[in-house]
RODO-2510 file (C-alpha; in nm, 4 decimals, decimal comma):
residues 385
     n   res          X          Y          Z
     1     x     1,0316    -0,2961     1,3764
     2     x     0,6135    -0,3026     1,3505
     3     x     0,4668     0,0652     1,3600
     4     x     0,2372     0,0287     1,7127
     5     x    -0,0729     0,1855     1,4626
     6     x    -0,1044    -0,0961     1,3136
     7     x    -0,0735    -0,2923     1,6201
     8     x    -0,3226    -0,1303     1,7507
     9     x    -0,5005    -0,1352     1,4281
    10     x    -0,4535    -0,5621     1,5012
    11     x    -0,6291    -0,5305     1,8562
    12     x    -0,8658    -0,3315     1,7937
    13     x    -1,0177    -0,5377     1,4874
    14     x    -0,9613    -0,8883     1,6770
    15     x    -1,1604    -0,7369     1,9981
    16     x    -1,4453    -0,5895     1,8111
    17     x    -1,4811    -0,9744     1,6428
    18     x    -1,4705    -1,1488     1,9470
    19     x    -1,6866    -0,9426     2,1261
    20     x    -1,9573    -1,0360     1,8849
    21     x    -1,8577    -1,4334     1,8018
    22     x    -1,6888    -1,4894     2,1120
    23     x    -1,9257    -1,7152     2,2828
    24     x    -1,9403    -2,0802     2,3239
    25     x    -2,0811    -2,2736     1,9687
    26     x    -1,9222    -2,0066     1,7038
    27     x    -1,8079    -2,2091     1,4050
    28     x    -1,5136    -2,1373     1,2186
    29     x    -1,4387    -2,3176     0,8775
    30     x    -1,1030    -2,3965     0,7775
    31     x    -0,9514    -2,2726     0,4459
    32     x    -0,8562    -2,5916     0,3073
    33     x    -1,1515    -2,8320     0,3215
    34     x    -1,4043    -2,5983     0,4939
    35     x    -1,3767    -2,7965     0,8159
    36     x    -1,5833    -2,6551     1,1443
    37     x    -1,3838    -2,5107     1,4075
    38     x    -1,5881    -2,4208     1,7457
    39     x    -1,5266    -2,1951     1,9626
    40     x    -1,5561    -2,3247     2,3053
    41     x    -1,3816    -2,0368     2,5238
    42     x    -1,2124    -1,6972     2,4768
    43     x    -1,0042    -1,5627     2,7295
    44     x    -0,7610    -1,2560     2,7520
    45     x    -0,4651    -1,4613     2,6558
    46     x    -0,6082    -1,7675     2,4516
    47     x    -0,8869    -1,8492     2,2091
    48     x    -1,0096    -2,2362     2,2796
    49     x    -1,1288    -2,4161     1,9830
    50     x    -1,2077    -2,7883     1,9206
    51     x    -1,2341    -2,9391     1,5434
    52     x    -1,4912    -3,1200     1,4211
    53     x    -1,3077    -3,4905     1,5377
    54     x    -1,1092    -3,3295     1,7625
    55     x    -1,1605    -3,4696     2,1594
    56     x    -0,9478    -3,1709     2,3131
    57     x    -0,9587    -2,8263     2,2524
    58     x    -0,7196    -2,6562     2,0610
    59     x    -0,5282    -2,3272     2,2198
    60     x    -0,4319    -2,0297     2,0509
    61     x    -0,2305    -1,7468     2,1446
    62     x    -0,4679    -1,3997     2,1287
    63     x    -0,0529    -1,2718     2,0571
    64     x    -0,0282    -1,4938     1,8092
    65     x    -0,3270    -1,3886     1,6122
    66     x    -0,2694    -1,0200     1,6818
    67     x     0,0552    -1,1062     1,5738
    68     x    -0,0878    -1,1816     1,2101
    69     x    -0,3377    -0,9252     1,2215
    70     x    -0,0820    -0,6919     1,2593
    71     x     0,1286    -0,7899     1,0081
    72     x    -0,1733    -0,7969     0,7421
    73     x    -0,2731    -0,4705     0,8311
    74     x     0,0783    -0,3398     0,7816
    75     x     0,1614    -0,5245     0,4361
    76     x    -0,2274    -0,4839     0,3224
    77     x    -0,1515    -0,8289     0,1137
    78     x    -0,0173    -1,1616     0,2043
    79     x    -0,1111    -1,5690     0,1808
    80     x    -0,2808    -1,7015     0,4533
    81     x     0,0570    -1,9070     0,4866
    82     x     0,2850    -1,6016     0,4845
    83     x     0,0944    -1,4735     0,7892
    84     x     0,0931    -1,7856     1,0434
    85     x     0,3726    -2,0078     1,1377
    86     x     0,3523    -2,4103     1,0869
    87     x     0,1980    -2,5260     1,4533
    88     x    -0,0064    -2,7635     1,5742
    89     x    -0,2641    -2,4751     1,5517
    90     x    -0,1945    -2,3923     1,1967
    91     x    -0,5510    -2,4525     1,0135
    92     x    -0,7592    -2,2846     1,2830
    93     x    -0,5432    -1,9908     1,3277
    94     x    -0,5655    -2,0132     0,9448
    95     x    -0,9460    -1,9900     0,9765
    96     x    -0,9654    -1,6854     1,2467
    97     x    -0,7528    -1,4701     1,0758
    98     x    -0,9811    -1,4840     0,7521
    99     x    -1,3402    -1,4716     0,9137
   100     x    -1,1992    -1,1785     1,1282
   101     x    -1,0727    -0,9670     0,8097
   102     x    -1,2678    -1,1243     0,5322
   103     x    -1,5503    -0,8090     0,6073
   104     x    -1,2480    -0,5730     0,4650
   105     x    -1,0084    -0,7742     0,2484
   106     x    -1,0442    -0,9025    -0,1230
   107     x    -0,9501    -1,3411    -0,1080
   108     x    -0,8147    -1,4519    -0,3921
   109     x    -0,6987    -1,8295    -0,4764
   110     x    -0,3744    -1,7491    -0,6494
   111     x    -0,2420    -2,0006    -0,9059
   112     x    -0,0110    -2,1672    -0,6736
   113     x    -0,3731    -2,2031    -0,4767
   114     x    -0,2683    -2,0039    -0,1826
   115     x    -0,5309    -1,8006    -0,0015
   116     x    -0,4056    -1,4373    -0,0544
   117     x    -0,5894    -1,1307     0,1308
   118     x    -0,6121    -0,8143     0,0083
   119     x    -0,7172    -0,5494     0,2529
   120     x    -0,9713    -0,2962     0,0950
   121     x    -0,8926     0,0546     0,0545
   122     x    -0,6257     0,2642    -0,0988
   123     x    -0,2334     0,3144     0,0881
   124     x    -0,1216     0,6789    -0,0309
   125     x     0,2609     0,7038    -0,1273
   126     x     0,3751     1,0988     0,0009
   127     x     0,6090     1,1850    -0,2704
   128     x     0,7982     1,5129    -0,3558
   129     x     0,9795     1,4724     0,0149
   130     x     1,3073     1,3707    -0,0539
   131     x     1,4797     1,7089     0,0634
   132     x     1,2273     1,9245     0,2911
   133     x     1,2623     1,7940     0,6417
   134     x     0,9896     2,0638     0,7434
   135     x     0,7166     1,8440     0,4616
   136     x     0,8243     1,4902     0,6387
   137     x     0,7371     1,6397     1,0116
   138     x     0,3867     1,7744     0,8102
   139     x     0,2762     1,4046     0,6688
   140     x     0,3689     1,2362     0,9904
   141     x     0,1897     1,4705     1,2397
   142     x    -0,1020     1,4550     1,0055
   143     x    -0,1258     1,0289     0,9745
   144     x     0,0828     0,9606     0,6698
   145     x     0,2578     0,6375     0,7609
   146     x     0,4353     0,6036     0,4090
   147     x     0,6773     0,7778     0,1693
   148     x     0,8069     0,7451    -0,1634
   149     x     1,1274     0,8131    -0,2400
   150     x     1,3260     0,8883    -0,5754
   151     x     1,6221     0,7103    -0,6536
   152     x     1,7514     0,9579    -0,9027
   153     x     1,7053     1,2758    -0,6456
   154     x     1,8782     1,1239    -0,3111
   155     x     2,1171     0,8999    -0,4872
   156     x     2,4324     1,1382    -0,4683
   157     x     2,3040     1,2202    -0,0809
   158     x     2,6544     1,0729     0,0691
   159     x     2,5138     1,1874     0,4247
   160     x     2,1688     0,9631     0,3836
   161     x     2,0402     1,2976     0,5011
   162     x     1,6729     1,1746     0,3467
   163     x     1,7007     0,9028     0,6016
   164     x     1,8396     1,0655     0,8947
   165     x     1,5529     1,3057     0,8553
   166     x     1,2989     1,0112     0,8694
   167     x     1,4334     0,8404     1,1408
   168     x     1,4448     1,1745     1,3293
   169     x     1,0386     1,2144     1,2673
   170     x     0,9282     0,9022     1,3710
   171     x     0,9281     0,7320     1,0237
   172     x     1,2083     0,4341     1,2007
   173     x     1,0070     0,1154     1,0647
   174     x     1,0478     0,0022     0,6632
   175     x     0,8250     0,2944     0,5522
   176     x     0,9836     0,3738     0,2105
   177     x     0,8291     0,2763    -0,1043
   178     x     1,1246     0,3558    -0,3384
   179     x     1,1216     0,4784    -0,7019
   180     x     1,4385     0,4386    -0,9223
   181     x     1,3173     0,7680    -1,0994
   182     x     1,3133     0,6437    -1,4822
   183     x     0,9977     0,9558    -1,5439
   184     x     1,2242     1,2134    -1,3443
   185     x     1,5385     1,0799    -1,5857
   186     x     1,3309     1,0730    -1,8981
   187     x     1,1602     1,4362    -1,8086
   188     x     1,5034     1,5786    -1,8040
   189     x     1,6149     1,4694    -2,1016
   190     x     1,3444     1,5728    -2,2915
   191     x     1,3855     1,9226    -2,1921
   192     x     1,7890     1,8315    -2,2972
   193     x     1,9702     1,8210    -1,9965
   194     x     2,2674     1,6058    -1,9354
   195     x     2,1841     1,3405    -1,7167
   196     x     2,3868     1,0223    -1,5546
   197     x     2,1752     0,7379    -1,6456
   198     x     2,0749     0,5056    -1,3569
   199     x     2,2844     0,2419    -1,2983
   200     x     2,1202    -0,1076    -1,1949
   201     x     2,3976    -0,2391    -0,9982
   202     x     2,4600     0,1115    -0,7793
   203     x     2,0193     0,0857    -0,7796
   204     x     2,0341    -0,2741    -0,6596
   205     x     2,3153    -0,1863    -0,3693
   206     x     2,1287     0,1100    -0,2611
   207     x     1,8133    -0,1052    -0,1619
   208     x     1,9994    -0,3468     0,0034
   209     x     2,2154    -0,0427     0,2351
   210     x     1,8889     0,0538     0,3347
   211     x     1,6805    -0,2492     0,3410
   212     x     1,6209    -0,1424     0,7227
   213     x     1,3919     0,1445     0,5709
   214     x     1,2907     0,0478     0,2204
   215     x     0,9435    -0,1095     0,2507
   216     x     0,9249    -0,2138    -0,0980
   217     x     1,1045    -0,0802    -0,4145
   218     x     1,0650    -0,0527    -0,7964
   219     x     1,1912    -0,2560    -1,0518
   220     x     1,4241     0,0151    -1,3263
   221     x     1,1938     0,0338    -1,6060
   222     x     1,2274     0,1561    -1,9272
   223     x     0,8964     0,3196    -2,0455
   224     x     0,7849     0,1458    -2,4038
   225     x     1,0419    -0,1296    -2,3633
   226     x     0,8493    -0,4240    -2,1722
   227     x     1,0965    -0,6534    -2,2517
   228     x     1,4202    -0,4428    -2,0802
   229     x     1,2092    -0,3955    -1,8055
   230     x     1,1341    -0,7229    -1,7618
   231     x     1,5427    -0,8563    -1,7545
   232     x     1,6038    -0,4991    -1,5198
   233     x     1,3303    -0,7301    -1,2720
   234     x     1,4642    -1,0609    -1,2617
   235     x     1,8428    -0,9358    -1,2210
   236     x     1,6945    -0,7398    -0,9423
   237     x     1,5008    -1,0268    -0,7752
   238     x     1,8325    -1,2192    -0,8206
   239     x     2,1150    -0,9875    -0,6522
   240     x     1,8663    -0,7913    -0,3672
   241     x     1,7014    -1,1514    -0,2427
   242     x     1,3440    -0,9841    -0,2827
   243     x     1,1141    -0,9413    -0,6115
   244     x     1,0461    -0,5470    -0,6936
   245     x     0,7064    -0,3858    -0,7977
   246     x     0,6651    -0,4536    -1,1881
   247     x     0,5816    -0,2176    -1,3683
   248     x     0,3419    -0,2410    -1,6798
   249     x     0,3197     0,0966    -1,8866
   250     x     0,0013     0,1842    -2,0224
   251     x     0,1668     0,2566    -2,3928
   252     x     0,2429    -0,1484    -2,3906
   253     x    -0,0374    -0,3993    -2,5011
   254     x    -0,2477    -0,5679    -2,2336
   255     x    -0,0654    -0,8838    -2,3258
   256     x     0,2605    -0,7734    -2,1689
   257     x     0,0315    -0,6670    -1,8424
   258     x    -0,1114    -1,0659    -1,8547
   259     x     0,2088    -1,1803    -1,8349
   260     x     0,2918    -0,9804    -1,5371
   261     x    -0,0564    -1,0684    -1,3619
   262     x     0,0546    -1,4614    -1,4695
   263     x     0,3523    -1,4540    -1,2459
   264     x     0,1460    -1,4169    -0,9009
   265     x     0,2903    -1,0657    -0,7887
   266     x     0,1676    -0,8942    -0,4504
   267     x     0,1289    -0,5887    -0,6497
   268     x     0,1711    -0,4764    -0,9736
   269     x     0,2864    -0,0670    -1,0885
   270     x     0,1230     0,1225    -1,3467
   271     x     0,2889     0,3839    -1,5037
   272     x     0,3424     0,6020    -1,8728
   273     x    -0,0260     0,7820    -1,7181
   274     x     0,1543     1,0661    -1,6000
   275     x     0,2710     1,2117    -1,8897
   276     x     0,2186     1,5340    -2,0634
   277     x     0,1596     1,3386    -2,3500
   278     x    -0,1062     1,1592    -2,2337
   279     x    -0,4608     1,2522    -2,3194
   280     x    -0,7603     1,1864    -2,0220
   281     x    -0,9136     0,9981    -2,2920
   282     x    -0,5969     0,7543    -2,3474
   283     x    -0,5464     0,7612    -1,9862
   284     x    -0,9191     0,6521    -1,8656
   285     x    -0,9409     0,3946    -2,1551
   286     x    -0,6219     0,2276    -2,0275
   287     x    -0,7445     0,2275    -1,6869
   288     x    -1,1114     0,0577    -1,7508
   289     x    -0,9347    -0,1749    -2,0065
   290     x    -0,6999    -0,2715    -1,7200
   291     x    -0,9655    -0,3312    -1,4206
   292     x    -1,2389    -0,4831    -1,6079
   293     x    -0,9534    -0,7426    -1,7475
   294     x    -0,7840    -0,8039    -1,4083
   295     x    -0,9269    -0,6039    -1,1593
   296     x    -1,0613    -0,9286    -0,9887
   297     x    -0,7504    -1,0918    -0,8717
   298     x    -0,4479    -0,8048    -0,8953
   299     x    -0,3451    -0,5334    -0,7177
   300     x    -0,2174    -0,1922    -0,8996
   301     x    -0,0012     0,0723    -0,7691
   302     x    -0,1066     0,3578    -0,9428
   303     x     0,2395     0,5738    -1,0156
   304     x     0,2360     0,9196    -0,9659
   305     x    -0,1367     0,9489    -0,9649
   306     x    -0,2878     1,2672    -0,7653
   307     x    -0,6149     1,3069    -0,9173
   308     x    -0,8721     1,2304    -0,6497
   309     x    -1,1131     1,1618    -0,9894
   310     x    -0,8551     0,8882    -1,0516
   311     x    -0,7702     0,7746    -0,7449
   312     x    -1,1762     0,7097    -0,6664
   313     x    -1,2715     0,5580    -0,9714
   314     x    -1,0649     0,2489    -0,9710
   315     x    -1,0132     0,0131    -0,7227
   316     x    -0,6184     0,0332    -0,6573
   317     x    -0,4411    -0,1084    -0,3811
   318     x    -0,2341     0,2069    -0,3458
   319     x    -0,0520     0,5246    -0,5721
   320     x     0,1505     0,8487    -0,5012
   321     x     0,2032     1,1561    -0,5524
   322     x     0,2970     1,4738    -0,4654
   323     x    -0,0233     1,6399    -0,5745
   324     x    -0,0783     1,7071    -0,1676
   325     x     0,2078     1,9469    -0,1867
   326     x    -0,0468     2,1785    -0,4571
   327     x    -0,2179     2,3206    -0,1258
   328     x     0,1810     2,5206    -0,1510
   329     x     0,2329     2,5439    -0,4910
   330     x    -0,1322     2,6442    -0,6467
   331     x    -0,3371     2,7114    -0,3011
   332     x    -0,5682     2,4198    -0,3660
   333     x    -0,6843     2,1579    -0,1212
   334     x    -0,8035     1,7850    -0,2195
   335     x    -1,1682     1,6928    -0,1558
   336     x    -1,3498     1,4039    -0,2307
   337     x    -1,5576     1,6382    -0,4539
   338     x    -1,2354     1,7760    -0,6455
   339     x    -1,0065     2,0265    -0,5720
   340     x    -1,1304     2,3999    -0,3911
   341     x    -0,8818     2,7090    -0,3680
   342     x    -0,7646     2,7257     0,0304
   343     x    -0,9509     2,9620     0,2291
   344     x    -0,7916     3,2780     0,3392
   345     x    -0,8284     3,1832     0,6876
   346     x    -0,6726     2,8521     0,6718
   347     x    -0,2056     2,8864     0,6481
   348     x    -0,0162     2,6752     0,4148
   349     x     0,0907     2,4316     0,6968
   350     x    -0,2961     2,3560     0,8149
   351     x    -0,3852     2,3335     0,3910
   352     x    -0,1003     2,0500     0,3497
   353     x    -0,2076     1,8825     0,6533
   354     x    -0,5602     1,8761     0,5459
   355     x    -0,4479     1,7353     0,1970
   356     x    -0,2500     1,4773     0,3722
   357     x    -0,5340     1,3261     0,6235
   358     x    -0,7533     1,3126     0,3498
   359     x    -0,4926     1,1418     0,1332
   360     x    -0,3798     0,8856     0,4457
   361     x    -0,7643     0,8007     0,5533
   362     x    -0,8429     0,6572     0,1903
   363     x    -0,6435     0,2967     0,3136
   364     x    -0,9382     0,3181     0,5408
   365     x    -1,2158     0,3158     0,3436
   366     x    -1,3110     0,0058     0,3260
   367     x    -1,6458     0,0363     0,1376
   368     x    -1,8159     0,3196    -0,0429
   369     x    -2,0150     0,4260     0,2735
   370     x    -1,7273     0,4583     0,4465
   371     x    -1,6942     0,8355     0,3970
   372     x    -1,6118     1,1303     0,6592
   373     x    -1,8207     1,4700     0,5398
   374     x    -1,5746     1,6752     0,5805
   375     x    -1,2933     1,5445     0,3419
   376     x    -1,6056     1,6908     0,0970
   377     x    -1,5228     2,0682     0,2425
   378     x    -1,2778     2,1837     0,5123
   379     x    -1,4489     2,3042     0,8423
   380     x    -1,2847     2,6141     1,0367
   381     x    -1,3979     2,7433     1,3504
   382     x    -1,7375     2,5252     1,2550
   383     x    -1,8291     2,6474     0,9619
   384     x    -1,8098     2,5050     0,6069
   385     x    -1,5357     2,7020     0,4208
***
């Protein structure tokens, strides 16, 4: 089931184009060979086009193309391929789908030498969620369209309350980004707790019970152990029919992160940044090491990252967090200057909300200009807090 945002999203971004390139003599070049496509007519239902030998015009579906749109917008990476279906109209649909988004997206010519797009901008994870039904109702009446979920924490949740409690708010597409919870497992037993380890085959089952909700998931990794982590994937690609995030930790060498990037994933995690034991120092150098080596053509999910220092100075596809909960736990708010105490004037409802829409309107911002003043300083009642 597709969210209607981001079919509206879809519209919205296929009218504005054709309002401006709509008329007759607009040329389109197709992926492949960089062929000219014109545009000879564009109605509400169909775009006319005629190739370059063509002596007829081509048709396309507006549906089909909002279709695609749609889809892109949702996903926020795919293949040119993955996005249409094999028609007569392949190539120029092809063609229109990456002159209307190529404004927003990063194009990359994977290995394979698929066109993939990347749309700009960061997707915020809501994490910390897995029990307060009150928090879930919070993120979605304040434009979070995406959770993360920990394994570990709802696993022994016989009544799928976590998902009832989704459903119940709104939250009934795939909208979970799930988390096996290998940090949450580790955490514990440092402190010494008894813990039951997480078990790969009850892991793998769970994603497929609920691959009606489960957006994407995590491979089970084993922080310092690349080469664990890396059997944990491929028995999970194997028995759930679809690959999980990898996940490169930033105490492994950037060789084990190359061989990742070689394999041609969507989306790549990066985790072991979170840790007490990691220094700012350690955990910037990793970063810059990591973008200035692959920055260009990968995308990194940036694990359990709330810094808004962090989440700005890199160019990652998406993170989470629960660091929007702090507005509760330590009365702070996120800006896009840093964090500010919460005014006296403003409850702990309106202060998680706030953290939230900032949070949610990063996969929006496209470009550095793209910027809304007031995600710099609350407003109430007008006035700069």
């Amino acid at each position: 089931m597709m969210n209607t945002y981001f079919q509206r999203k879809a519209m919205k971004k296929e009218s504005t184009f054709f309002r401006k390139h709509g008329k007759q003599g607009y040329t389109l070049l197709t992926v492949r060979d960089s062929r000219p496509n014109t545009i000879q007519k564009v109605t509400n239902k169909y775009i006319y086009v005629r190739s370059e030998k063509g002596n007829s015009d081509i048709r396309i579906p507006r549906s089909s193309l909002r279709r695609a749109l749609a889809i892109l917008f949702y996903r926020r990476v795919s293949t040119l391929k993955q996005l249409i279906k094999i028609n007569s109209f392949s190539s120029a649909l092809a063609a229109m789908i990456k002159a209307i988004m190529v404004d927003i997206c990063k194009v990359v010519l994977t290995k394979t030498g698929a066109v993939r797009l990347t749309i700009r901008g960061l997707r915020y994870f809501f994490s910390g969620l897995s029990k307060g039904k009150d928090d879930v109702r919070i993120v979605k009446e304040n434009g979070g369209h995406f959770v993360l979920l920990n394994y570990y924490t709802i696993r022994n949740d016989l009544s799928d309350s976590w998902k009832h409690n989704l459903q119940a708010l709104g939250f009934n597409y795939k909208c979970v980004i799930l988390d096996p919870g290998e940090k949450t497992l580790y955490d514990a037993m440092s402190k010494g707790r008894e813990v039951k380890p997480i078990n790969i085959e009850d892991y793998a089952e769970f994603v497929i019970r609920h691959s009606d909700i489960i957006h994407r998931y995590f491979t089970l990794d084993k922080i310092g152990d690349p080469v664990t982590t890396k059997q944990n994937s491929d028995y999970l690609e194997q028995v759930v029919g679809k690959k999980p995030i990898p996940i490169y930790h930033i105490q492994s060498p950037l060789s084990a992160l190359q061989e990742i990037v070689d394999e041609g994933h969507d989306v790549i995690g990066i985790g072991g940044s979170a840790l007490r034991s990691v220094s700012s120092q350690k955990r910037e150098a990793a970063f810059q090491a990591i973008f200035d080596r692959f920055g260009e053509h990968a995308n990194f999910h940036a694990l359990g990252l709330g810094s808004i220092k962090y989440l700005l100075g890199y160019d990652w596809f998406s993170a989470d967090a629960s660091s929007w909960l702090n507005a509760r736990i330590f009365g702070k708010l996120i800006t896009m200057a840093g964090n500010v105490s919460v005014p006296k004037s403003m409850d702990t409802e309106h202060a998680l909300g706030f953290n939230v829409r900032l949070l949610a309107a990063l996969e929006e911002r496209y470009s550095e200009m793209q910027i809304d003043m007031s995600t710099y300083m609350p407003i109430l009642d007008g006035n700069p807090c």
